[in-house]
C-alpha positions as CSV (number, residue, x, y, z in Angstrom):
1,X,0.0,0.0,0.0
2,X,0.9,3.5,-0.7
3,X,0.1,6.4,1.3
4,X,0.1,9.9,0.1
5,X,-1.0,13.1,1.9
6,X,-1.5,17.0,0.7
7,X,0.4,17.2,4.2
8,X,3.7,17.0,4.7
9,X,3.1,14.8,7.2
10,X,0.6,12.0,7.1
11,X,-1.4,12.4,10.1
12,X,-1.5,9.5,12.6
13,X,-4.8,9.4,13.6
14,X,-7.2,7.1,12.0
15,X,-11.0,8.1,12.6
16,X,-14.1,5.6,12.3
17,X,-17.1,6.6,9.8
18,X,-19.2,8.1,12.7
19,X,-15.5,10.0,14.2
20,X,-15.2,11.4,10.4
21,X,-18.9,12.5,10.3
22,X,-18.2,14.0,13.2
23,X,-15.5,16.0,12.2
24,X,-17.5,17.2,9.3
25,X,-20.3,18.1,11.2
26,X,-17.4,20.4,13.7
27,X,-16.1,22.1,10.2
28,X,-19.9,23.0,9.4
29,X,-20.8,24.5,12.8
30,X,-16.7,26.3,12.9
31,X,-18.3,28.1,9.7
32,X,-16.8,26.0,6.8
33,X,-20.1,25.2,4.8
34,X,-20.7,21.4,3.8
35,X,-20.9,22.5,0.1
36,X,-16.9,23.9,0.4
37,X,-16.3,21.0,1.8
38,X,-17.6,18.7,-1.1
39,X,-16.4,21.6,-3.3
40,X,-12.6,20.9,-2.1
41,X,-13.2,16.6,-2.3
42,X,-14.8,16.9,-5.5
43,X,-11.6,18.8,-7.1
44,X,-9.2,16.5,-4.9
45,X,-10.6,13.2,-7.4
46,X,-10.3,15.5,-10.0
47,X,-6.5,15.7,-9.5
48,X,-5.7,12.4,-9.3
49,X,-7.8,11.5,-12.1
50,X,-5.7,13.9,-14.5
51,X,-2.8,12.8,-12.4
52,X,-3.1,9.1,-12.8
53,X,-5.2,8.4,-16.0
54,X,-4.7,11.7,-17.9
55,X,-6.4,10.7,-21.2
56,X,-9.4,9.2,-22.5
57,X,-12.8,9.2,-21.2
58,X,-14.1,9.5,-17.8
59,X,-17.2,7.3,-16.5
60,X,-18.3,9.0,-13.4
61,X,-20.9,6.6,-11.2
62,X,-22.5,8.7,-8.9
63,X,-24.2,7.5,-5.8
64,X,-27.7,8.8,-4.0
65,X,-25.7,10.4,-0.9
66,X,-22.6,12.7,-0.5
67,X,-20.3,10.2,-1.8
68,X,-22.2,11.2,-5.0
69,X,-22.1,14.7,-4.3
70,X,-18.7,14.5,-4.6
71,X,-18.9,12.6,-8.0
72,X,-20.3,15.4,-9.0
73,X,-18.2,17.8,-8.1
74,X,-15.5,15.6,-9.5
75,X,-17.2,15.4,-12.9
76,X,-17.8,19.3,-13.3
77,X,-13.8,20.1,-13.0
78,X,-13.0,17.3,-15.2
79,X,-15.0,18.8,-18.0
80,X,-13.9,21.8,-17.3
81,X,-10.1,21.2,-17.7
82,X,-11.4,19.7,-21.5
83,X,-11.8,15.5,-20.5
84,X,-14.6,13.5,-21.9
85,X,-17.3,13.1,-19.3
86,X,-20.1,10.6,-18.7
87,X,-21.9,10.6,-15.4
88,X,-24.6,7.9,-14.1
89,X,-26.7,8.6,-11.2
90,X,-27.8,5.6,-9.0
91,X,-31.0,6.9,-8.4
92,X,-33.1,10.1,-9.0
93,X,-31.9,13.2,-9.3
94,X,-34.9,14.6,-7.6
95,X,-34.2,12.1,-4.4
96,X,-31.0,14.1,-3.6
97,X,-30.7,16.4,-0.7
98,X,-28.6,18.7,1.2
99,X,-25.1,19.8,-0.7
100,X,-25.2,16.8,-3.0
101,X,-28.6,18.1,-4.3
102,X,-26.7,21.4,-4.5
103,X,-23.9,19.6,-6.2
104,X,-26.0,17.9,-8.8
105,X,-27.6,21.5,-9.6
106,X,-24.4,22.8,-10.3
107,X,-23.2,19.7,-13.4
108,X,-24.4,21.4,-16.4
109,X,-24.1,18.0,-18.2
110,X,-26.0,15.1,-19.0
111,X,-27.1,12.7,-16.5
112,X,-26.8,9.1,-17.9
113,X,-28.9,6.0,-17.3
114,X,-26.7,3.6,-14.3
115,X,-26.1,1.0,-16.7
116,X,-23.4,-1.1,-18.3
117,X,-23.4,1.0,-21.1
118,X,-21.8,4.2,-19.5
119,X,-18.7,2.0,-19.3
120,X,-18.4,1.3,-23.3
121,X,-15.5,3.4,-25.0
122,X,-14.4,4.9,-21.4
123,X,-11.0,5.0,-20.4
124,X,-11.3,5.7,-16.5
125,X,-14.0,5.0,-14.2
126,X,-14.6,7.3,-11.2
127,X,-16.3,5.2,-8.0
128,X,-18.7,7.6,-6.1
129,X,-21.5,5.1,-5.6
130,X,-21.6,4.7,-1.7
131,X,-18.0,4.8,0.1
132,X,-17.7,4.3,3.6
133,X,-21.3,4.0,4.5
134,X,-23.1,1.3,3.2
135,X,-23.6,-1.2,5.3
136,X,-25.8,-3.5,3.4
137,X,-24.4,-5.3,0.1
138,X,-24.4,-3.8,-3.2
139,X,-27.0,-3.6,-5.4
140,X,-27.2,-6.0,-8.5
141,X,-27.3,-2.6,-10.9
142,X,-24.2,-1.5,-9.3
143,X,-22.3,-5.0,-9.3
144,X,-23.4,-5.3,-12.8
145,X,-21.6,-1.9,-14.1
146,X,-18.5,-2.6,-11.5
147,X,-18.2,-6.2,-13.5
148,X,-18.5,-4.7,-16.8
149,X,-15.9,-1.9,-15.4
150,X,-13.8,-5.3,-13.8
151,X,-14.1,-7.2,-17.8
152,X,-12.4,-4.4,-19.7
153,X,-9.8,-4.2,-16.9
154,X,-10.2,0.3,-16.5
155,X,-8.6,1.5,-14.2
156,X,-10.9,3.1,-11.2
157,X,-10.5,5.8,-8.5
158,X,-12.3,5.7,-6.0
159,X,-14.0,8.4,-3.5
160,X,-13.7,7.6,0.1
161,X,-13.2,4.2,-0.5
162,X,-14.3,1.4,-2.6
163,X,-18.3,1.2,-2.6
164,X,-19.0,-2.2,-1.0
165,X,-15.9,-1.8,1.7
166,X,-17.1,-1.1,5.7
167,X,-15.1,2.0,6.6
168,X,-14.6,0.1,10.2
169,X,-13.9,-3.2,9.5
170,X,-12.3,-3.3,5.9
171,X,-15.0,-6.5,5.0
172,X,-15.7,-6.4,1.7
173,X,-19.1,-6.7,-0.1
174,X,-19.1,-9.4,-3.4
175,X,-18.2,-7.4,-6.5
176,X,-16.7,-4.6,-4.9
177,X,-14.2,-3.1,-7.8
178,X,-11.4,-2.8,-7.0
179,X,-9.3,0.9,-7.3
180,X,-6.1,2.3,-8.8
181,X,-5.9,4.8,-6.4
182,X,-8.7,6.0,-3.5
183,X,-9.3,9.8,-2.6
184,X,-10.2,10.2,0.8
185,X,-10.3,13.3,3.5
186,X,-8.9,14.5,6.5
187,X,-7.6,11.5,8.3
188,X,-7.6,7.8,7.4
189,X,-10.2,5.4,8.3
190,X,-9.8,1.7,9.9
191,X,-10.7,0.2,5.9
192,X,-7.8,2.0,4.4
193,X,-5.1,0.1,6.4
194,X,-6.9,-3.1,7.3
195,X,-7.6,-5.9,4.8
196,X,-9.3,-6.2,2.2
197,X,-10.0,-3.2,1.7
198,X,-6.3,-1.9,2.2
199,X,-6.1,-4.0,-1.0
200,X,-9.0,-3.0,-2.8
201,X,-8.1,0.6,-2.3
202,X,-4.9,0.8,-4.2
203,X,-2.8,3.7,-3.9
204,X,-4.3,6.0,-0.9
205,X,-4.6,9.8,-1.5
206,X,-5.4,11.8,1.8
207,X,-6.9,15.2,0.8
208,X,-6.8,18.1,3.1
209,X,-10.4,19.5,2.4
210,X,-10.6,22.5,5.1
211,X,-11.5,20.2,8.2
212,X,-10.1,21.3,11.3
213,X,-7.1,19.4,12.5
214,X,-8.7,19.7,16.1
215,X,-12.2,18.2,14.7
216,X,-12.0,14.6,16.1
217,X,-9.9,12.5,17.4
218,X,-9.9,8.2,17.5
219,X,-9.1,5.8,19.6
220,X,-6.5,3.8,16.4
221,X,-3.6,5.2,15.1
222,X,-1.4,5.0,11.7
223,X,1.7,2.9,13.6
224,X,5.4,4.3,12.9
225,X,8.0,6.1,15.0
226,X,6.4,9.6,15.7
227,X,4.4,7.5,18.1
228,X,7.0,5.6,20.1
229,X,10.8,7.0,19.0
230,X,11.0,9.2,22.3
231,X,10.6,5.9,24.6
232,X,13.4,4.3,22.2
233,X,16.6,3.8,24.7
234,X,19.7,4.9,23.2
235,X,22.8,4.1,24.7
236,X,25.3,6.7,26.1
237,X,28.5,6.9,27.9
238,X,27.1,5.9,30.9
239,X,25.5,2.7,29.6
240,X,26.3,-0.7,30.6
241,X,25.1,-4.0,29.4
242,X,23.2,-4.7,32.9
243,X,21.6,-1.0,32.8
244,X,20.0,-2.0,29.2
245,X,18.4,-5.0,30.5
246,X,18.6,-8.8,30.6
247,X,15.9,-11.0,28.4
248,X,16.1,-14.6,29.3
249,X,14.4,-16.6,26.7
250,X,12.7,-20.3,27.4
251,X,13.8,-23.2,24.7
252,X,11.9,-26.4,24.1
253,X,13.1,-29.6,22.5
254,X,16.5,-29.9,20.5
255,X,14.9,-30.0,17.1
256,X,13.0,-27.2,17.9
257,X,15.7,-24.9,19.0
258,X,15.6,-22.6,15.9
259,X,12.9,-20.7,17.3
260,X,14.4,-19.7,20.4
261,X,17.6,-18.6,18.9
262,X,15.8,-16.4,16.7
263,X,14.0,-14.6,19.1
264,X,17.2,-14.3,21.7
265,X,19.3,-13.3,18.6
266,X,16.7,-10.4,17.6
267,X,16.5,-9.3,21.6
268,X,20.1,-8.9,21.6
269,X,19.4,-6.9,18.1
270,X,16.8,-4.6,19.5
271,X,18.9,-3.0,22.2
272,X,18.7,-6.0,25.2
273,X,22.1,-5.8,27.5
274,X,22.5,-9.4,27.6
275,X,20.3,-12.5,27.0
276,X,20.4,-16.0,28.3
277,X,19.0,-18.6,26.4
278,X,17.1,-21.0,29.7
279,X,17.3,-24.8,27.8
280,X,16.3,-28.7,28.6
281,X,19.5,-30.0,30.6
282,X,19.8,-32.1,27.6
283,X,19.4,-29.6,24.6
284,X,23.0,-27.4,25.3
285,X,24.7,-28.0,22.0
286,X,22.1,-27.7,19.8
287,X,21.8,-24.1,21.3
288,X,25.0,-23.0,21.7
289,X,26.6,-21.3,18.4
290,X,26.4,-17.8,16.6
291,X,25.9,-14.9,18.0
292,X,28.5,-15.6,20.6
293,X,26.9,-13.2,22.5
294,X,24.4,-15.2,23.9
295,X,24.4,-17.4,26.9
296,X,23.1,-20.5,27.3
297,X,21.8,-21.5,31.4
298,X,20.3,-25.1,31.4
299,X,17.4,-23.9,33.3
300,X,13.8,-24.6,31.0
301,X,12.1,-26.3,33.6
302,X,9.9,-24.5,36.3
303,X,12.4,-24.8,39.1
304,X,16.0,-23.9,37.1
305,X,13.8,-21.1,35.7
306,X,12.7,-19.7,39.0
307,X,16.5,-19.3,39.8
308,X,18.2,-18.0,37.0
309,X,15.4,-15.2,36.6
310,X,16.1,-14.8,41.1
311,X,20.0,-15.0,40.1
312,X,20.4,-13.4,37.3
313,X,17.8,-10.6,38.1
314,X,16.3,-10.3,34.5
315,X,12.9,-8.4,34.4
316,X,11.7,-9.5,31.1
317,X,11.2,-13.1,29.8
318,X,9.8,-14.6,25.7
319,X,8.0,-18.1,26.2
320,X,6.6,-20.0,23.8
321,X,9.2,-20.3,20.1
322,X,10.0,-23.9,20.3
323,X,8.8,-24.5,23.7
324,X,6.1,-27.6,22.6
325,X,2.3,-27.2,23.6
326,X,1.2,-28.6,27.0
327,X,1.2,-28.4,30.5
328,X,5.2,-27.7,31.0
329,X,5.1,-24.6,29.3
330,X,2.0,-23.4,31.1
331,X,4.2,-23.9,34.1
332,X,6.8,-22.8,32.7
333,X,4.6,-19.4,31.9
334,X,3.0,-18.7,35.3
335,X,7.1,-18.7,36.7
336,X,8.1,-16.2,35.1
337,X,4.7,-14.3,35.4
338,X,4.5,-15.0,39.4
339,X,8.0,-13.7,39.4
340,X,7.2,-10.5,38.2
341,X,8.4,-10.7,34.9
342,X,7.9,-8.5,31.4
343,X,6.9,-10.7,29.5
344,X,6.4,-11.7,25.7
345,X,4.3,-14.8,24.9
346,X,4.2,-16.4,21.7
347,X,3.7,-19.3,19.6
348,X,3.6,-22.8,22.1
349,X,2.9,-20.5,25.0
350,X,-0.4,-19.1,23.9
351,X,-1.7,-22.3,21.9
352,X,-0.9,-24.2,25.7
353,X,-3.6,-21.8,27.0
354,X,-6.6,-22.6,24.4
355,X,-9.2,-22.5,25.4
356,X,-7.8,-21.2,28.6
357,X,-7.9,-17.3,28.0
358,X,-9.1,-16.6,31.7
359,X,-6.4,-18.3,32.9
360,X,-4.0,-16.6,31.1
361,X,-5.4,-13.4,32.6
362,X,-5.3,-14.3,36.1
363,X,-1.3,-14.8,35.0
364,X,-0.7,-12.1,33.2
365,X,-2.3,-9.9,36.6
366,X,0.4,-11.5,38.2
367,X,3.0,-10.4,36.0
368,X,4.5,-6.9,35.4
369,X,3.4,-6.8,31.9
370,X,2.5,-8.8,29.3
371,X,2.2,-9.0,25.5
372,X,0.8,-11.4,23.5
373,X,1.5,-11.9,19.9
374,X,-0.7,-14.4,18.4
375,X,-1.3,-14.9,14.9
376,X,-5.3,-15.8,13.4
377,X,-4.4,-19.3,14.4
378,X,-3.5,-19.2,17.6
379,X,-5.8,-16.3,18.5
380,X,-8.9,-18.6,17.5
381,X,-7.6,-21.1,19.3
382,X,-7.2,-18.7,22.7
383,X,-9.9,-16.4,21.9
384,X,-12.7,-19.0,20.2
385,X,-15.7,-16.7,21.2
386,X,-14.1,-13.5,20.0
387,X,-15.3,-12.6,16.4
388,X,-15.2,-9.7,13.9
389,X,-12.4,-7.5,12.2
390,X,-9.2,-7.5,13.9
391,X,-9.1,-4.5,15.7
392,X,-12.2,-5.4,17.0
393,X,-11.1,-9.1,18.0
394,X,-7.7,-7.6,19.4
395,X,-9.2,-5.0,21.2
396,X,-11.7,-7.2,23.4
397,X,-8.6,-10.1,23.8
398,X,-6.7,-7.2,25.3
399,X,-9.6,-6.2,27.7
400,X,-10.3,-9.6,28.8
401,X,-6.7,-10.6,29.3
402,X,-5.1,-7.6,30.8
403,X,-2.4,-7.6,28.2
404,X,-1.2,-5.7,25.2
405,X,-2.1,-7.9,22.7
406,X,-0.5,-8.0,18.8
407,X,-2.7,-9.3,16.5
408,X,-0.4,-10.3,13.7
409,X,-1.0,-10.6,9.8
410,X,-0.4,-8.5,7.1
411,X,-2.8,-5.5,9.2
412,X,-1.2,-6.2,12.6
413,X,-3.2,-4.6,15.6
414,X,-1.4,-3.8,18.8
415,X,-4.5,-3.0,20.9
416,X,-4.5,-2.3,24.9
417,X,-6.8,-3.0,27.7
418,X,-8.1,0.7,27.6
419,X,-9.1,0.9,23.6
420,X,-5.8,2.3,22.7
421,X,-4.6,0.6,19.5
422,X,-2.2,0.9,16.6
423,X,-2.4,0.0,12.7
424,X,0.5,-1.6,10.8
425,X,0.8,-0.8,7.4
426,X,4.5,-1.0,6.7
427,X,4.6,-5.4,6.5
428,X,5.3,-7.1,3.1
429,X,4.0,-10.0,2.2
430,X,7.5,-11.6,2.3
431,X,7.4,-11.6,6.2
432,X,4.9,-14.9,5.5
433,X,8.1,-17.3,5.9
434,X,8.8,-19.5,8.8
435,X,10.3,-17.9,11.9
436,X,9.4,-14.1,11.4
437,X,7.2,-14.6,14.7
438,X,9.8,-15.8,16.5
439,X,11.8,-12.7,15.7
440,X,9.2,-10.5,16.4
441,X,9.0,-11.7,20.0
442,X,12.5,-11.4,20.7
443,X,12.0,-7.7,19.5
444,X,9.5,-7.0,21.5
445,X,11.3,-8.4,24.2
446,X,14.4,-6.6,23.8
447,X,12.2,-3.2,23.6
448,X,10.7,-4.4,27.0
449,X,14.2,-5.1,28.6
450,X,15.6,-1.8,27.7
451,X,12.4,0.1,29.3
452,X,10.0,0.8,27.2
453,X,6.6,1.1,27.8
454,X,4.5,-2.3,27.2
455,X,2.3,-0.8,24.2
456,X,4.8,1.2,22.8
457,X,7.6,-1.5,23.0
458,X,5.1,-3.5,20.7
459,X,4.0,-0.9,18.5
460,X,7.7,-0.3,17.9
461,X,8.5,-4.2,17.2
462,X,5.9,-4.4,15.0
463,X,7.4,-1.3,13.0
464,X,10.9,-2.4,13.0
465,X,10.0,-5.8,12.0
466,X,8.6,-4.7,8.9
467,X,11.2,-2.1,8.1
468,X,13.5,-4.7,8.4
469,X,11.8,-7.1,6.3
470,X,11.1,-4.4,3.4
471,X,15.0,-4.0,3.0
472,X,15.2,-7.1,2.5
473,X,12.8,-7.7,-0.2
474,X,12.5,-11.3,-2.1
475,X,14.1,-14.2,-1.0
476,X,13.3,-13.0,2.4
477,X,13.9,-15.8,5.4
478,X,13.5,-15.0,8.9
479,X,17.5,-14.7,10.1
480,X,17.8,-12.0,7.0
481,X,15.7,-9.9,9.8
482,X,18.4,-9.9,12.0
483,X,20.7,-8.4,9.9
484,X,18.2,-6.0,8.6
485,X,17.4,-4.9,12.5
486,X,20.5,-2.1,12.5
487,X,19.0,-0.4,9.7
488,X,15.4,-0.6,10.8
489,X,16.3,1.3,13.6
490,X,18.2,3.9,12.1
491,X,15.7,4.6,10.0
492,X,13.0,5.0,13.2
493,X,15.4,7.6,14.6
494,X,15.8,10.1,11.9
């Protein structure tokens, strides 16, 4: 996904359809009428149609509500800079209200019939059917133009967002077409970062159409550094390893000890003093090897645990890479948590809890913080009564468990127990290789160890872990992330 803004800066928050309606409601009564307002959005799809498809004809499918209004709008300047124009109402003209009534008045052209036939000999098709709003699925005469709009492959930009996508949820209704580009106002909505309709938007244009920044806020945020790069622990003079934290993390069986070396490598990577790698008795050499830096304590089970973490006075703990799924690692989890432990729990330890999510919370309570990171997988299996979107699903997992909880996949959610919550949009689809989520744990961990703050420690992990993985590009495997770390965080700090 591509983000641009008419700011220099794209703003962080992201605002739901009622938060944006909201804000436009503040503009009208702050004296900026709803008709300037249209005015502005109408010329913004204007501009990216000349700039994107700058010949040819230009279908314009206008919808019953402002989304149309803006169609409108759209199709006026385009004719007036010299483009062929066609525009379809879906509806009457005499059923429009407000400023798209006043919109309509103002198109000194010919209003077209909403049929497959506006699309024949066009070059560009403009969506302004329905946007955000609709919460019902499209109608067969609109499917039927999108299809015939889909057949001859034109490219489409879209107003708002793609008609047939929820502006909260990203779902998608059947025959949704999908966009080169979508123009939308003011601030971002959940849809234009969370899948599918991050993909069915294309290219995302964020207009500045005279809104006040102050007009709303959200509860969801755009993740990336302006967020969390203060909290980010930089080492000076009067560092020393112990002062920037000890991570000890739990390994399982010997031919699973891949996991666990990733995610103590990638601790050690994200700014972690030291880290001990706590192993079966029996499993030393398979653990022991590059980085050098790491240590290896045979201490996995319950007891050896309790010590090193008393000994060696570490604060933050990763369970679950290569640990195996049953009752030892549940033990092994409610340790480190009744010790008082940061902790990071992924993988083995969250699949040990199915079922078991109340349980989990009474030990993460116990603990001094916790993040979860389970992927669709493992949250169904924690979380089996927990349905919808997933900032919705990671939102209530985080109030029922205590915990800041990452829900990972290609829109990762870090949501906390209070509503707070952060959007990834920086991940490429080359992070879907074995092993990435054991490297995102040890991240995380790392960020805990140093001192950052539980939800902004994973925000951050989530953001380097993509950075990382984006300079990489193909051929992508899960220990090129450790190499890519270094740069990752460079980039977070300029």
């Amino acid at each position: 996904m591509r983000l641009m803004s008419s700011d220099s800066a794209l703003p962080a928050e992201i605002l739901t359809v009622k938060e944006m309606a909201d804000a436009d409601r503040f503009a009208i009564r702050s004296g900026t009428p709803g008709i300037v307002l249209m005015e502005n959005a109408g010329r913004a799809v204007a501009d990216a149609v000349d700039a994107r498809c700058p010949s040819g004809t230009v279908a314009v499918l206008a919808g019953p509500g402002n989304n149309g209004g803006d169609g409108f709008v759209a199709a006026r300047h385009l004719a007036r800079r010299g483009r062929d124009v066609r525009l379809a109402l879906f509806g009457a003209r005499e059923a429009l209200t407000g400023d798209a009534a006043t919109a309509a008045a103002r198109w000194a052209g010919e209003i077209h019939p909403f049929d497959r036939a506006l699309i024949d000999g066009a070059a560009t098709v403009v969506d302004a059917v329905f946007g955000a709003g609709l919460s019902r699925p499209l109608p067969a005469g609109v499917t039927s133009v999108f299809d015939a709009a889909r057949a001859r492959e034109l490219p489409c930009i879209a107003v708002d967002l793609p008609s047939g996508v929820d502006g909260d949820t990203g779902s998608a209704s059947a025959g949704a077409l999908p966009a080169r580009a979508t123009v939308t106002f003011h601030r971002l909505k959940p849809a234009h970062v969370l899948f599918p309709g991050r993909a069915l938007a294309g290219e995302i244009v964020l207009a500045d159409i005279g809104i006040p920044k102050t007009a709303a806020t959200g509860t969801a945020l755009l993740n990336g550094p302006g967020l969390w790069r203060e909290q980010l622990r930089q080492p000076d003079w009067r560092s020393h390893k112990y002062q920037r934290g000890h991570v000890v993390v739990v390994g399982g069986p010997p031919q699973r000890a891949g996991a666990a070396r990733l995610a103590a490598h990638a601790a050690l990577r994200a700014g972690a003093g030291l880290v001990t790698l706590a192993v079966p008795s029996d499993a030393l050499v398979p653990y022991i090897g590059d980085p050098k830096a790491l240590m290896v304590a045979p201490a996995a089970e319950p007891e050896g645990l309790r010590a090193l973490i008393a000994d060696s006075k570490a604060r933050t703990a990763v369970l679950g890479p290569g640990n195996g799924v049953g009752s030892a690692t549940r033990r092994r989890v409610a340790v480190a948590a009744e010790a008082g432990q940061r902790l990071v729990l992924d993988a083995d330890a969250l699949t040990s809890f199915a079922d078991e999510a109340d349980s989990l919370g009474v030990l993460c309570a116990a603990a001094e913080a916790v993040v979860l990171t389970p992927h669709d997988g493992e949250f169904r299996r924690l979380f089996p009564d927990i349905q919808g979107d997933r900032l919705t699903r990671a939102r209530a997992a985080a109030e029922r468990t205590g915990a800041v909880v990452v829900s990972k996949g290609p829109d990762t959610v870090v949501a906390g127990r209070d509503g707070q919550a952060v959007i990834n949009a920086n991940a490429p689809a080359y992070l879907a290789t074995a092993g990435s989520g054991d490297v995102l744990a040890g991240i995380i961990g790392g960020l805990l160890a140093s001192g950052m703050e539980p939800f902004a420690a994973a925000a951050a992990g989530v953001w380097l872990h993509g950075e990382a993985a984006s300079g990489c590009g193909a051929g992508l495997i899960a220990d090129d992330l450790l190499g890519g770390l270094p740069s990752a965080l460079r980039s977070s700090l300029s």
